[in-house]
SERO-4910 file (N, C-alpha, C, O; in steps of 0.05 Angstrom, whole numbers):
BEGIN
 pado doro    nc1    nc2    nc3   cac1   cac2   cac3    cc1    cc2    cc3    oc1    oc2    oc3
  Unk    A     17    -24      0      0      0      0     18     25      0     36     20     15
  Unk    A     21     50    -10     25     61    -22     30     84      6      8     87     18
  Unk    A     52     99     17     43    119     42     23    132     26     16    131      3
  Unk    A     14    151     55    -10    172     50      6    202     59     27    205     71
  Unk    A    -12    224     48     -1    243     62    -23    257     67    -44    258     53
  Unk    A    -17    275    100    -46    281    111    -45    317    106    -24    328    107
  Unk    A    -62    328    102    -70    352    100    -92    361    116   -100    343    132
  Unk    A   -107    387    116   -124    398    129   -135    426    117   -120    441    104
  Unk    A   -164    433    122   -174    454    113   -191    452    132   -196    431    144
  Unk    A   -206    482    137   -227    492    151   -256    495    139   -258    506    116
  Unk    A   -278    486    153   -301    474    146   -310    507    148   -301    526    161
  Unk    A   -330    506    130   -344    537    138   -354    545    162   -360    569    165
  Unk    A   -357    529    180   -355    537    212   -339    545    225   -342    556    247
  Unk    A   -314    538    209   -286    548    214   -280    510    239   -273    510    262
  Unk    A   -284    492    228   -274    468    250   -252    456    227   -255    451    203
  Unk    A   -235    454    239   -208    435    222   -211    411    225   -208    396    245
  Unk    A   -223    404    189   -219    375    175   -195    362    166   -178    377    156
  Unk    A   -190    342    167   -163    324    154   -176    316    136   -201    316    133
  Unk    A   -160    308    122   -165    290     92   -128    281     83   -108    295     87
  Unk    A   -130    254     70   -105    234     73   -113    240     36   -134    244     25
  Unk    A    -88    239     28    -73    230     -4    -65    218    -11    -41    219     -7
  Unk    A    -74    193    -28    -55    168    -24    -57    153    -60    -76    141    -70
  Unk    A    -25    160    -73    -36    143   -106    -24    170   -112    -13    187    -97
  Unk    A    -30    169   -140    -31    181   -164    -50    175   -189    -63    154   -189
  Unk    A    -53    191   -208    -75    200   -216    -98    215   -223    -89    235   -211
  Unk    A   -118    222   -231   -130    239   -225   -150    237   -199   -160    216   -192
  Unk    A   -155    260   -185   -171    256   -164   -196    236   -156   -216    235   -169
  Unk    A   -193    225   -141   -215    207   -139   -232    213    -97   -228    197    -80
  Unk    A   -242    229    -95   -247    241    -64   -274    223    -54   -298    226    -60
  Unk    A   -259    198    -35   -274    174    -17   -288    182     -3   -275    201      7
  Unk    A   -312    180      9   -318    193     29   -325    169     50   -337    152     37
  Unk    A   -322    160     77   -326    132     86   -349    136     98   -361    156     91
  Unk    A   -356    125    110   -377    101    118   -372    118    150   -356    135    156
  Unk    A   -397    103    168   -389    106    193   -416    130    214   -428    117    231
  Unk    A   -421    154    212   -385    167    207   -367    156    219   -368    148    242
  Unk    A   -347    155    205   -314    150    214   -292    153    199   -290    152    175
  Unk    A   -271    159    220   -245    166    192   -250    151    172   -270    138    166
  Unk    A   -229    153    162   -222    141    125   -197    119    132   -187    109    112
  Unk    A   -190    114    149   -167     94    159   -178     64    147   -166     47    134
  Unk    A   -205     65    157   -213     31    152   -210     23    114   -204      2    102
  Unk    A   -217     53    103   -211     50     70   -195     33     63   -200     13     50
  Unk    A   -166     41     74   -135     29     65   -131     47     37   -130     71     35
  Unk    A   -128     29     17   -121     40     -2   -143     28    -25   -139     24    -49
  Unk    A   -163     24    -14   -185     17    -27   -181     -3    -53   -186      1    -76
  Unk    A   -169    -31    -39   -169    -46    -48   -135    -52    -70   -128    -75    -76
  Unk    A   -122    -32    -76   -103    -26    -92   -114     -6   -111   -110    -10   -135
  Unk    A   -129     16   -104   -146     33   -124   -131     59   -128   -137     76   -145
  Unk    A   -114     61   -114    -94     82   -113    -71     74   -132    -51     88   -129
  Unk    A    -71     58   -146    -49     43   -166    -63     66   -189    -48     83   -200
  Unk    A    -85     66   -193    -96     81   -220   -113    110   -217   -118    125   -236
  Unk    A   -119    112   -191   -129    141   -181   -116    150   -149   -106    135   -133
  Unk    A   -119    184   -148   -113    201   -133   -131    193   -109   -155    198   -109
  Unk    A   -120    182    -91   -156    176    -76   -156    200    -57   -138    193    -41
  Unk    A   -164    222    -49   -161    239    -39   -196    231     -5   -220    236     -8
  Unk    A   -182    218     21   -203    201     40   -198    230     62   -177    237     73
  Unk    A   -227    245     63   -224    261     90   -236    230    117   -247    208    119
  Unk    A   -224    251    133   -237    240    159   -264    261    170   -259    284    177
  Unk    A   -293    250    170   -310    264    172   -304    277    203   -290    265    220
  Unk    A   -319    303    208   -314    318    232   -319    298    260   -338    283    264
  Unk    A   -300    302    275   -300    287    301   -284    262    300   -279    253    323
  Unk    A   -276    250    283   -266    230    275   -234    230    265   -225    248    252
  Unk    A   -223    211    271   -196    210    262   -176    235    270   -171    240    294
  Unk    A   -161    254    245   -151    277    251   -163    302    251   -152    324    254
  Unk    A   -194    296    248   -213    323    243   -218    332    271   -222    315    289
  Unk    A   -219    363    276   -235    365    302   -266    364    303   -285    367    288
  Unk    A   -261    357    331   -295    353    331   -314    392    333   -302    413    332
  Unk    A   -333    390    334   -341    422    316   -347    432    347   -348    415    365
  Unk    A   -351    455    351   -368    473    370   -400    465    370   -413    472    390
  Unk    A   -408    457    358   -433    456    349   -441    423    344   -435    413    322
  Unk    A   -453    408    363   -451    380    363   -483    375    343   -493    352    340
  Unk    A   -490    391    336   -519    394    316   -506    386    290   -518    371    274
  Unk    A   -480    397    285   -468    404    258   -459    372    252   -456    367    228
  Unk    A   -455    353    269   -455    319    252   -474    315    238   -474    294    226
  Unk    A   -495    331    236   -526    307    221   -505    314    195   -487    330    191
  Unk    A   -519    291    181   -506    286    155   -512    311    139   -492    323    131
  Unk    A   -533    319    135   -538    341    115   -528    375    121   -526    396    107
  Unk    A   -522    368    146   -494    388    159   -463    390    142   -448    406    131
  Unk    A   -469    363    148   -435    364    131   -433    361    106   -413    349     98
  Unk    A   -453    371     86   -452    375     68   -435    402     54   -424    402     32
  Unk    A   -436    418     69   -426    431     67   -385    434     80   -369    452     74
  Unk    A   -382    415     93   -350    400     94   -348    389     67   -347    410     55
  Unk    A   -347    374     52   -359    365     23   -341    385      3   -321    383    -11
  Unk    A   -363    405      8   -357    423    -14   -335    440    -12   -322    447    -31
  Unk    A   -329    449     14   -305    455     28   -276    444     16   -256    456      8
  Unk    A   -283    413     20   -261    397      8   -259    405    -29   -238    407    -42
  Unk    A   -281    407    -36   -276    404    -66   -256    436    -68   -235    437    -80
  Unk    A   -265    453    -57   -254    486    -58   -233    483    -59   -220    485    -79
  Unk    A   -223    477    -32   -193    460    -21   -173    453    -51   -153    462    -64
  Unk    A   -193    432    -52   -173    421    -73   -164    432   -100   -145    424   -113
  Unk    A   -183    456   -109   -183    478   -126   -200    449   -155   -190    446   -177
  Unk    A   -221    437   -147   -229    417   -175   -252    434   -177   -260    445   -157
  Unk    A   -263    439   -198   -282    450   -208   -312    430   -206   -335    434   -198
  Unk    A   -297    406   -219   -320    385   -206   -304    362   -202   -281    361   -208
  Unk    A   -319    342   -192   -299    320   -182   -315    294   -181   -339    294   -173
  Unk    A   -300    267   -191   -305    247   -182   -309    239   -157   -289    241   -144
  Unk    A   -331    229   -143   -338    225   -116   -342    196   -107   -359    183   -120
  Unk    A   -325    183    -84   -340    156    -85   -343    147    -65   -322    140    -54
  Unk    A   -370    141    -49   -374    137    -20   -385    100     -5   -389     81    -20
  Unk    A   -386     98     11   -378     75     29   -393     78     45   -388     97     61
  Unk    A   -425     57     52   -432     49     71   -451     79     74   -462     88     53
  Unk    A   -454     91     97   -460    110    111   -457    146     90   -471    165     82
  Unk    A   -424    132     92   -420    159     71   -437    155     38   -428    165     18
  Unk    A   -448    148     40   -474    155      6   -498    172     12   -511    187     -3
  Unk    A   -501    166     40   -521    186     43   -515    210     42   -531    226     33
  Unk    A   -483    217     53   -474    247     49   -469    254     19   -469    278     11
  Unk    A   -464    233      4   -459    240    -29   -478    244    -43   -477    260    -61
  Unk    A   -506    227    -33   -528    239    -49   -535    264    -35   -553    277    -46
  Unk    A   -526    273    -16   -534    300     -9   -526    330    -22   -536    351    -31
  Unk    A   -489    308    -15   -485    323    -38   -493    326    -69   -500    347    -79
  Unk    A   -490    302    -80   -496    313   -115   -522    322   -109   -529    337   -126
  Unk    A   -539    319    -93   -564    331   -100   -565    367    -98   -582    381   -108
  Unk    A   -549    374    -85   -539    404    -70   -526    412    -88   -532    435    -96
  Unk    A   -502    396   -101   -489    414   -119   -492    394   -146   -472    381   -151
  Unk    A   -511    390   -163   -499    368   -179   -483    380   -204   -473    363   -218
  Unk    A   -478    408   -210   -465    411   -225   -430    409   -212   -411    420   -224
  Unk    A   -429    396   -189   -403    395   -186   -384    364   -189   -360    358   -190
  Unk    A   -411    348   -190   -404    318   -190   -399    305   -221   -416    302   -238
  Unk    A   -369    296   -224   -365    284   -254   -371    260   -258   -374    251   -281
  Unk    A   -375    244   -230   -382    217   -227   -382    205   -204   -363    205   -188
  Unk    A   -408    193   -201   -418    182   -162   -415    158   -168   -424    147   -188
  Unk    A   -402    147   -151   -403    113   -137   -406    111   -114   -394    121    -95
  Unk    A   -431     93   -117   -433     83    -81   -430     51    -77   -438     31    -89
  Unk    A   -418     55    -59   -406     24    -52   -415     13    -25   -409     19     -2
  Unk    A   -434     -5    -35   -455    -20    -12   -472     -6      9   -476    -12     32
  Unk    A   -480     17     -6   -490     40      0   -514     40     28   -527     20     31
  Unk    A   -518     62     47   -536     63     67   -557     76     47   -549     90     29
  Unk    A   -590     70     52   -603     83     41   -624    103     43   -640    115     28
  Unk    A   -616     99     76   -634    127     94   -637    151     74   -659    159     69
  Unk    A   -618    159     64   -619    183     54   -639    181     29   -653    202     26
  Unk    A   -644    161     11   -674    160     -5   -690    146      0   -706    137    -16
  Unk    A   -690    142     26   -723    124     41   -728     90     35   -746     79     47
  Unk    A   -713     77     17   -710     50     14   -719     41     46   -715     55     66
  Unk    A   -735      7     45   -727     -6     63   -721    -32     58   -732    -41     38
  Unk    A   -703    -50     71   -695    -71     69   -715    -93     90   -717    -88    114
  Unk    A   -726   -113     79   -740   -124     95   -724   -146    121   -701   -151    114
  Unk    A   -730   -154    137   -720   -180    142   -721   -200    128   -699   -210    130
  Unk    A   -735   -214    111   -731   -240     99   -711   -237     78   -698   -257     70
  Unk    A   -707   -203     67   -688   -203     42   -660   -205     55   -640   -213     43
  Unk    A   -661   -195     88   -635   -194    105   -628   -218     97   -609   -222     81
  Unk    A   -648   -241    110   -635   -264    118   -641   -284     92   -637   -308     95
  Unk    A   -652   -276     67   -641   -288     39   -624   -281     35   -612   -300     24
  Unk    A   -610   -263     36   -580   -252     29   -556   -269     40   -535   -271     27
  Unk    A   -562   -281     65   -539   -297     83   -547   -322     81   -529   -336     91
  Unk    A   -570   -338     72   -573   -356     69   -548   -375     50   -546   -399     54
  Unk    A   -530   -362     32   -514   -380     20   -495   -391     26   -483   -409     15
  Unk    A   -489   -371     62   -471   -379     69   -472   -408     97   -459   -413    116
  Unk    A   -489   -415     87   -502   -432    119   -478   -451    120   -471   -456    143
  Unk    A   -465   -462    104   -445   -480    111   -419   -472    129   -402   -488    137
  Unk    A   -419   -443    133   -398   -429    149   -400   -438    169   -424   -439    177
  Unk    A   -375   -451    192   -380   -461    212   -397   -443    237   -410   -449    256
  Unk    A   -387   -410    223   -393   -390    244   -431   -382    238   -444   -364    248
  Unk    A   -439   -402    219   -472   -389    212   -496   -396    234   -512   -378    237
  Unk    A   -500   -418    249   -521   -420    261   -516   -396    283   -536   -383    288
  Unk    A   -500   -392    291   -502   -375    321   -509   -343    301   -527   -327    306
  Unk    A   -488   -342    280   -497   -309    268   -522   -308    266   -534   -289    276
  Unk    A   -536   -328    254   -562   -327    240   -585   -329    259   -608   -325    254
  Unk    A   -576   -334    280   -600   -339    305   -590   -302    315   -609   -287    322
  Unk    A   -569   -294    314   -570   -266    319   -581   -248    299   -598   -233    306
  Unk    A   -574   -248    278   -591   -242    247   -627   -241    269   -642   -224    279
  Unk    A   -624   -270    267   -670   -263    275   -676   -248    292   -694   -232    293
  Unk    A   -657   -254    310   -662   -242    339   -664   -201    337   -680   -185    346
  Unk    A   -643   -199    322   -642   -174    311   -669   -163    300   -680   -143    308
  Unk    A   -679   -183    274   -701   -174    262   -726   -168    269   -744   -154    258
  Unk    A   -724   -188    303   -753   -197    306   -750   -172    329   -772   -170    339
  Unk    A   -730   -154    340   -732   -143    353   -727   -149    387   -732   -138    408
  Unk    A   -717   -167    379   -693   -182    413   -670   -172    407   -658   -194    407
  Unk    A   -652   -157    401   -627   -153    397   -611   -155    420   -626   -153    439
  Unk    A   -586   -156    428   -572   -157    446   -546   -136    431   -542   -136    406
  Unk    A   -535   -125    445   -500   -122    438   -489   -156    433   -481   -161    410
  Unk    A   -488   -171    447   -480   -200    439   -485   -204    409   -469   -214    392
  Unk    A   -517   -190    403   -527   -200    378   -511   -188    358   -496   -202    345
  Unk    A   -511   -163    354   -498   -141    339   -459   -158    334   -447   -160    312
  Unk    A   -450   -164    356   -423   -174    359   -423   -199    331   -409   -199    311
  Unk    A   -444   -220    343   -451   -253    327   -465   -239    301   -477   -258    292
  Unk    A   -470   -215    283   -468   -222    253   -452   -205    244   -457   -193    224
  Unk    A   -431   -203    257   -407   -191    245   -401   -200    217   -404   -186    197
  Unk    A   -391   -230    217   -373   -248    200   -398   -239    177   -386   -248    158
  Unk    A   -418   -230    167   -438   -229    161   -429   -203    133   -437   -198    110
  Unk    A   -406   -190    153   -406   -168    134   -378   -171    118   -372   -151    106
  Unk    A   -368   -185    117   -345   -200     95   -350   -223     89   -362   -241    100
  Unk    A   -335   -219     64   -341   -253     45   -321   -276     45   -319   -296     30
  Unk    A   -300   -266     74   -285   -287     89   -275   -275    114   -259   -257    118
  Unk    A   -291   -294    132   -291   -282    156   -255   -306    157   -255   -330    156
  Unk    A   -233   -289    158   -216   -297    159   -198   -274    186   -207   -253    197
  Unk    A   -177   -284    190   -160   -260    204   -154   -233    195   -150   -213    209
  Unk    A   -156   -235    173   -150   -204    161   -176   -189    166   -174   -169    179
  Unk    A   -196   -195    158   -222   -185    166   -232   -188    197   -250   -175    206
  Unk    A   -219   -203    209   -220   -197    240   -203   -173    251   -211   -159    270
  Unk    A   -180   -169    239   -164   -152    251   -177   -125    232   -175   -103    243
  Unk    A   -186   -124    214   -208    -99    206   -224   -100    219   -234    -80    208
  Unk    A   -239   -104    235   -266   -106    242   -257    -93    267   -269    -72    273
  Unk    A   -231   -103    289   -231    -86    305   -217    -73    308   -210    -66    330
  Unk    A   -209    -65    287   -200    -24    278   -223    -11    279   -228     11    290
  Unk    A   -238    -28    266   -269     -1    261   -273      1    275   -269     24    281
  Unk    A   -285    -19    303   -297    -12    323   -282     -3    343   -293      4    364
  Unk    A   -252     -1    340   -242     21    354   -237     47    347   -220     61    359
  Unk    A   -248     56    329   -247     85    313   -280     92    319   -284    116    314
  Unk    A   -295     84    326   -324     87    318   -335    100    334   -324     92    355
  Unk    A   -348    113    338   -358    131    355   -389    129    370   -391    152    378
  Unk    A   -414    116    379   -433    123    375   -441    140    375   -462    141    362
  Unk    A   -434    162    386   -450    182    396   -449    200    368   -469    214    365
  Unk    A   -435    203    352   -432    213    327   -443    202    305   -444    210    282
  Unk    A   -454    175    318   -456    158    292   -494    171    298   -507    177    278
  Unk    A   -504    172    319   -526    171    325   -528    199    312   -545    203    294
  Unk    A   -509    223    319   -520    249    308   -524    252    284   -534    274    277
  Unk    A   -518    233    264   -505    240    238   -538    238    229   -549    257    218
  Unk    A   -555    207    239   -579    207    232   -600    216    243   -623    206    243
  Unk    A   -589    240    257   -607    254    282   -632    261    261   -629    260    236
  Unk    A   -662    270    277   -687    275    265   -681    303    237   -662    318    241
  Unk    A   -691    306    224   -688    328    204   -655    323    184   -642    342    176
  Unk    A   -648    301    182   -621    289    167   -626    286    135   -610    290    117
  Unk    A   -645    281    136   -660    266    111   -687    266     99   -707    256    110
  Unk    A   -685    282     73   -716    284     68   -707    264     40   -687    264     27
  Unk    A   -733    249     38   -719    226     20   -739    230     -7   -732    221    -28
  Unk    A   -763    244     -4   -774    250    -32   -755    277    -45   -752    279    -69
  Unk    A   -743    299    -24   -735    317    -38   -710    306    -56   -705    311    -79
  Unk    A   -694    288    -36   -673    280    -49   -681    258    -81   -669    255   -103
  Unk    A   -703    249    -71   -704    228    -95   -714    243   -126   -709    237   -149
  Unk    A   -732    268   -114   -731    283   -142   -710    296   -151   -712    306   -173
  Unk    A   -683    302   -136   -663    316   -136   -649    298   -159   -644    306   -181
  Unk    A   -644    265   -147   -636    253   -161   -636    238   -189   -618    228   -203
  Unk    A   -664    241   -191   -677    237   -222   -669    260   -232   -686    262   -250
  Unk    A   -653    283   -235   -650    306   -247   -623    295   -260   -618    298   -283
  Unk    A   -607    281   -242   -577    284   -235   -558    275   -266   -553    251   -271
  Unk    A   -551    293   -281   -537    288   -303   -514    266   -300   -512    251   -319
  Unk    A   -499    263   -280   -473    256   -278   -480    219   -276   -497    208   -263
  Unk    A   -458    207   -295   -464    173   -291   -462    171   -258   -454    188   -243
  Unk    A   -472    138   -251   -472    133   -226   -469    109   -232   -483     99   -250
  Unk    A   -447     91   -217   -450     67   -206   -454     57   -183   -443     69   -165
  Unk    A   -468     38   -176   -466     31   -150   -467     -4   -150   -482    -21   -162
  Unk    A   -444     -6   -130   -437    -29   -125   -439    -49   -105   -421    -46    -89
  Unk    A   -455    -69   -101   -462    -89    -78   -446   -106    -81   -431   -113    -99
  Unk    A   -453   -118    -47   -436   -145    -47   -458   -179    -47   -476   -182    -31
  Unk    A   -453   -192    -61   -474   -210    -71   -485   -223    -36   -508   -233    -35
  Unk    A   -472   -222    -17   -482   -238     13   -477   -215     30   -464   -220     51
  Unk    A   -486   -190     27   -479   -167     36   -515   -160     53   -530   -147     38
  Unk    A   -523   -165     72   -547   -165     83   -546   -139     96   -565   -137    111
  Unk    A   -530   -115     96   -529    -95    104   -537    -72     81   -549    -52     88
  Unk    A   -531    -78     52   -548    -67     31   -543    -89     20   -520    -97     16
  Unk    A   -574   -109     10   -573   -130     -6   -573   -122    -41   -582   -101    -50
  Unk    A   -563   -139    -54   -569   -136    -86   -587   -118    -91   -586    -95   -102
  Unk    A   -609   -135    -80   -639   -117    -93   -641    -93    -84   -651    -75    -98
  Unk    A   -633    -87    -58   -637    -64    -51   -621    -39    -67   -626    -15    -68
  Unk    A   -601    -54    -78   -582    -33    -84   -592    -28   -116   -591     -5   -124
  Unk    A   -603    -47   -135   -617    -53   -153   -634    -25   -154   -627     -6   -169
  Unk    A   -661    -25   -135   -679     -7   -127   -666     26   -122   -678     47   -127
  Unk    A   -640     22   -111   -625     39   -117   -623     57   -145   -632     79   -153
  Unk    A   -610     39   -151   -599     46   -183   -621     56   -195   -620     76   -210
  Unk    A   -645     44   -190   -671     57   -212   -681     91   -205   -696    107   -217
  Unk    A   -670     93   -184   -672    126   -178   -652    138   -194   -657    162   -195
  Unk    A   -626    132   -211   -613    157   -222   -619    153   -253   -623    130   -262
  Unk    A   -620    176   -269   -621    171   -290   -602    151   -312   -606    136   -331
  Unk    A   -587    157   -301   -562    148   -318   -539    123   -299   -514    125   -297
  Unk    A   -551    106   -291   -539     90   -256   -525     62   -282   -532     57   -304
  Unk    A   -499     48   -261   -494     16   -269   -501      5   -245   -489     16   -226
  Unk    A   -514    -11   -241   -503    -34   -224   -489    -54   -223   -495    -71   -240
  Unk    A   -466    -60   -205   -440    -79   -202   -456    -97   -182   -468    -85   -164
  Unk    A   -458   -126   -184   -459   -142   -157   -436   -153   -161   -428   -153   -184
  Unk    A   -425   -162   -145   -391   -173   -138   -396   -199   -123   -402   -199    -99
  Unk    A   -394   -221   -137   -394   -239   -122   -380   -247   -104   -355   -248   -104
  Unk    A   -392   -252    -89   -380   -268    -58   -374   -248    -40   -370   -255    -17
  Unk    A   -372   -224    -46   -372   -198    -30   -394   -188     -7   -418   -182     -9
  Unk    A   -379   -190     14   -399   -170     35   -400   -141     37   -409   -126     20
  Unk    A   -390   -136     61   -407   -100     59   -374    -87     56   -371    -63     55
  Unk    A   -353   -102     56   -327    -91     49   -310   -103     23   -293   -121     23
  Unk    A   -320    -89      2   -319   -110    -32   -283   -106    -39   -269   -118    -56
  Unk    A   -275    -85    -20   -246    -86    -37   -231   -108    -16   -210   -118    -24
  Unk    A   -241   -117     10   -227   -132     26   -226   -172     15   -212   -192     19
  Unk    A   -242   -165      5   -258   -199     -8   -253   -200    -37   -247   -222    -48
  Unk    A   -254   -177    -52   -236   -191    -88   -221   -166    -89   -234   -151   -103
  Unk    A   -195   -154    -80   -183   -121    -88   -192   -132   -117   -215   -125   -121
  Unk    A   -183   -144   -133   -170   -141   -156   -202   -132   -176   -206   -112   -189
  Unk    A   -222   -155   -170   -252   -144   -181   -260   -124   -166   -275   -113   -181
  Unk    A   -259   -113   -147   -266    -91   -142   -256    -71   -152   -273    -54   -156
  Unk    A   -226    -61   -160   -214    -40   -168   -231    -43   -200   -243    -25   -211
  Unk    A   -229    -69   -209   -241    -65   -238   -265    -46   -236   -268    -25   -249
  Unk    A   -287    -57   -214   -309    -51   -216   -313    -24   -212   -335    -14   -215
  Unk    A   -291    -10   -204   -294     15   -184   -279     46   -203   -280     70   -197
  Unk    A   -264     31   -229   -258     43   -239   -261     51   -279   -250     71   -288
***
């Protein structure tokens, strides 16, 4: 993996954001998942071999400070950090490509600025931000392929327990393996990076009440000139195929990638099809 180099700029509230540089190429600006830094990215699979990946750390997180104003995490807050970054970087418009959590801030953004966006990818995208819901049975068709995993009866009795509304922290812990497509050591020792970077209390503000209006955004996005891909992971029960499918039929001009054997982290489970897919 390739060093990074870290920088900083001031959000229009005046709170100091980080953002990491890592590659060559033309700009490619990640936005992660979470909220949470951009650390868990890496180098997005080896995607920095062929683009600039330019990963802030959203406010509160990683090297960003956290703001004066603990209102200013809802996602549609930091829309305006976003655009901050694009200024920053002096791009007129820019390729954008977000992860998990961070799509909701990307459709905020292209919907806010879409003449600034040259091209959106969302990668196993959250869908709060256009009102999608994912049912339980599609949850647990989605993980059904994996039942031969020695680790499936206990996830999958946490999977129900979850759906039916028994959840435990235990539960949340047991469908981990759920969200990679090899629950192996490498994906163990990711898993608790994230959850030592993660925040709740930030994670909760981001989707605080008034975050998301999902008809305005969805007519925003039927406008949206700029191509879109978005990319699932085929046993990914956190955004399943279809959901992401249902996705896609909101932009005008959308691809859909499913990636086989992929969970909710697609560059950790194939780099090599994922960089294809991603670029």
């Amino acid at each position: 993996m390739p060093p990074s180099s870290s920088f900083s700029f001031s959000a229009p509230d005046g709170t100091e954001l980080a953002y990491h540089v890592r590659g060559e190429g033309s700009p490619l600006v990640a936005l992660p998942g979470g909220p949470a830094d951009s650390a868990y990215l890496g180098d997005l699979g080896g995607l920095s071999r062929y683009r600039q990946l330019v990963m802030p750390d959203l406010r509160g997180t990683g090297g960003s400070a956290a703001p004066r104003d603990p209102a200013s995490y809802r996602c549609d807050r930091m829309v305006a950090d976003v655009e901050a970054l694009r200024m920053r970087l002096g791009l007129d418009r820019m390729d954008l490509l977000a992860h998990c959590a961070g799509a909701n801030l990307a459709v905020l953004y292209a919907s806010c600025h879409p003449e600034r966006v040259e091209r959106l990818t969302l990668i196993t995208p959250s869908v709060a931000a256009v009102g999608l819901t994912i049912s339980a049975e599609l949850r647990r068709e989605t993980v059904r392929a994996r039942s031969a995993e020695p680790w499936f009866p206990a996830a999958y009795a946490a999977l129900e327990a979850i759906t039916q509304g028994r959840a435990t922290a235990a539960s949340w812990d047991a469908i981990t393996p759920f969200s990679y497509g090899r629950w192996d050591e490498a994906a163990r020792a990711h898993q608790a990076a994230a959850d030592e970077g993660s925040n709740p209390g930030i994670m909760a503000a981001y989707s605080a009440e008034g975050a998301y209006d999902p008809p305005a955004t969805r007519a925003a996005l039927a406008r949206l000139t700029a191509p879109v891909r978005l990319l699932a992971g085929e046993v990914d029960p956190g955004a399943p195929p279809a959901t992401v499918a249902e996705y896609a039929a909101l932009f005008p001009d959308a691809e859909l990638v499913i990636q086989p054997g992929a969970g909710h982290f697609p560059w950790l489970d194939d780099p090599a099809y994922f960089v294809t897919a991603a670029t």
